[in-house]
C-alpha positions as CSV (number, residue, x, y, z in Angstrom):
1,X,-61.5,29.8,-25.3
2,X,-62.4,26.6,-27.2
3,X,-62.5,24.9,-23.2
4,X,-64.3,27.9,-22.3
5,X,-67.6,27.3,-24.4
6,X,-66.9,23.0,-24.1
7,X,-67.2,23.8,-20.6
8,X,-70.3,26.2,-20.8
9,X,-72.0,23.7,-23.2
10,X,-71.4,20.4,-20.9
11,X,-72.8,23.0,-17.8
12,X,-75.8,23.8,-20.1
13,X,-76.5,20.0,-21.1
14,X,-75.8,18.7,-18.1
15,X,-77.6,21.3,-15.9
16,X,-74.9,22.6,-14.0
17,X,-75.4,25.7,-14.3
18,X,-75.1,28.0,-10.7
19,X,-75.6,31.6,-10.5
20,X,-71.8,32.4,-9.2
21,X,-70.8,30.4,-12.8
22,X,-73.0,33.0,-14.4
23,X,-71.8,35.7,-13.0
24,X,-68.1,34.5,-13.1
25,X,-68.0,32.7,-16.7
26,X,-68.0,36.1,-18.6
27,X,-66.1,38.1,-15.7
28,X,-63.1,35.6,-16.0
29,X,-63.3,35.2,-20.1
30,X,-63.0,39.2,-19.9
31,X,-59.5,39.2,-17.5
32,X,-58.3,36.2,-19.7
33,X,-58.7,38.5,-22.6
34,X,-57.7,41.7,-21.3
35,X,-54.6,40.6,-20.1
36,X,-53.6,38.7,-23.0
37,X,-54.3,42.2,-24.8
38,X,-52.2,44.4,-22.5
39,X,-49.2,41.7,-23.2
40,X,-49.7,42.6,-26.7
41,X,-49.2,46.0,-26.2
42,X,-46.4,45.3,-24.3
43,X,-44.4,43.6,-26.7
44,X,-45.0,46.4,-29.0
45,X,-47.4,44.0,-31.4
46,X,-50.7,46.4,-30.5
47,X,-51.0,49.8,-30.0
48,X,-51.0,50.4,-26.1
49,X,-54.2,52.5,-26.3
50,X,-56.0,49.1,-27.5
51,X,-56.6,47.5,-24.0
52,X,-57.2,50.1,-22.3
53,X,-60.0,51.5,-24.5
54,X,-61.5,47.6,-24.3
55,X,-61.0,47.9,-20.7
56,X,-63.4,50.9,-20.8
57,X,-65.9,49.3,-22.7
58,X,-66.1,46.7,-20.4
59,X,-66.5,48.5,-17.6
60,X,-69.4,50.8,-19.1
61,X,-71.1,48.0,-20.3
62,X,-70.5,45.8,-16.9
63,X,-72.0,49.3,-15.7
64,X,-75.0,48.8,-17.5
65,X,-75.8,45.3,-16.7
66,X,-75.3,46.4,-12.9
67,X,-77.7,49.3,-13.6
68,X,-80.2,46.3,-15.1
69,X,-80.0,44.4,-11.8
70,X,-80.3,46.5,-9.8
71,X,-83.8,47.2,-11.8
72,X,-84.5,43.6,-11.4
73,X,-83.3,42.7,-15.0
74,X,-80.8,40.6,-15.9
75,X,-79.2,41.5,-19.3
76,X,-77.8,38.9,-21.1
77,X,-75.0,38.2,-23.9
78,X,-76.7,37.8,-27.5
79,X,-74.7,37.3,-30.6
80,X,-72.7,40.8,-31.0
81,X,-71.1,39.7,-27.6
82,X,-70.4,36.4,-28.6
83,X,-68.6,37.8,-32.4
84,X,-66.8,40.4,-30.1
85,X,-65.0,37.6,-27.9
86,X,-64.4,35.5,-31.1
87,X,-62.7,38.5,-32.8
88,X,-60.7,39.2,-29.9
89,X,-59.5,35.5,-29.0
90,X,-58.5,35.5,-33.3
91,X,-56.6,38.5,-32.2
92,X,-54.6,37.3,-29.4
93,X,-54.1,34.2,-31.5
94,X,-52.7,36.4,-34.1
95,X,-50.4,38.4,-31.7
96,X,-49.0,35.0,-30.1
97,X,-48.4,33.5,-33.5
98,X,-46.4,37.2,-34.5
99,X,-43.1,36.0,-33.1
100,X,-42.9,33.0,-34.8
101,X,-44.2,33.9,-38.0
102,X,-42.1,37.3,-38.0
103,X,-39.0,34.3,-37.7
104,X,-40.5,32.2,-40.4
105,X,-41.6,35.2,-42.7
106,X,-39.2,38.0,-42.5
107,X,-40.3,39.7,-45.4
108,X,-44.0,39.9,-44.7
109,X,-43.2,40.2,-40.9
110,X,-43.6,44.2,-41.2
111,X,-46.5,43.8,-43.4
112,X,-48.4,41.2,-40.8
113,X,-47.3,43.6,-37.6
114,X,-49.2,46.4,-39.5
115,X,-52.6,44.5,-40.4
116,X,-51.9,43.1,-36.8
117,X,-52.2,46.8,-35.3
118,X,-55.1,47.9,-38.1
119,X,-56.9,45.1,-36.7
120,X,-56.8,45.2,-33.1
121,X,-58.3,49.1,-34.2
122,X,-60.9,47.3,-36.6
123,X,-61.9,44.7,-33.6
124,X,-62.1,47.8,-31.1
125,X,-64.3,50.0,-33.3
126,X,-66.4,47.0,-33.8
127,X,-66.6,46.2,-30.2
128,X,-67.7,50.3,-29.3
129,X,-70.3,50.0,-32.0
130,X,-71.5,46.7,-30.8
131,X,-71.6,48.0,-27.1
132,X,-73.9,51.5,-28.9
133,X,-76.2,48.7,-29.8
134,X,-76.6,47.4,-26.6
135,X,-77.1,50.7,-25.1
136,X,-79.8,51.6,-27.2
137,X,-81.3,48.0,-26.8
138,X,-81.3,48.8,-23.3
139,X,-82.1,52.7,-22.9
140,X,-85.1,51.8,-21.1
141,X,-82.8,51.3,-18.1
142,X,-81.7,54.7,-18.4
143,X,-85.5,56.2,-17.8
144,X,-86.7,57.5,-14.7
145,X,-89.2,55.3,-13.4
């Protein structure tokens, strides 16, 4: 992720910026993510409901922004987007690091799983409210012209 915004801030200053990087930038950051989720969930570290409830907000909001250009109206990230992939990369972070620090700490390992889980919750309630936001930002789109 820390590539991820070096690269869109060199594409920014730079001006190489193209309409496929757009478009692609945020799609890929979301797979990156997603996947990275559902290994959690795999490996037992997250709730298994987690990704796919994230998956589902993507799509609804990716629904929305379709809805938007199809109106002529590009809909763009803002800052609740921006906190939302933070949170989440800290989260993965976190889950990667759980194997290791579960090895290093076994007496907090329990203890670290569990505010591992509660988080991964915390992130996804924060993510729904955040995508709430943007539908009410954006309700116009939902009007009949």
């Amino acid at each position: 992720m820390l590539t991820d915004c070096v690269d869109g801030w060199l594409a920014k200053r730079l001006g190489q910026c193209t309409s496929l990087g757009l478009y692609l930038d945020p799609v890929v950051d979301k797979v990156v993510i997603l996947v990275l989720l559902y290994e959690l969930a795999r490996g037992r570290l997250i709730h298994g409901a987690v990704p796919h409830l994230f998956l589902a907000r993507e799509l609804l909001q990716n629904g929305v922004r379709a809805a938007a250009a199809a109106r002529g109206t590009v809909v763009g990230a803002n800052w609740m987007g921006k906190s939302k992939a933070c949170l989440q990369t800290a989260l993965v972070a976190w889950g990667l690091m759980m194997p290791g620090l579960a090895v290093r700490l076994p007496a907090a390992g329990k203890r670290l799983a569990g505010a591992l889980d509660v988080s991964a919750w915390a992130v996804l309630g924060l993510a729904w409210c955040f995508f709430a936001v943007f539908v009410y930002r954006n309700r116009r789109l939902f009007a009949d012209r």
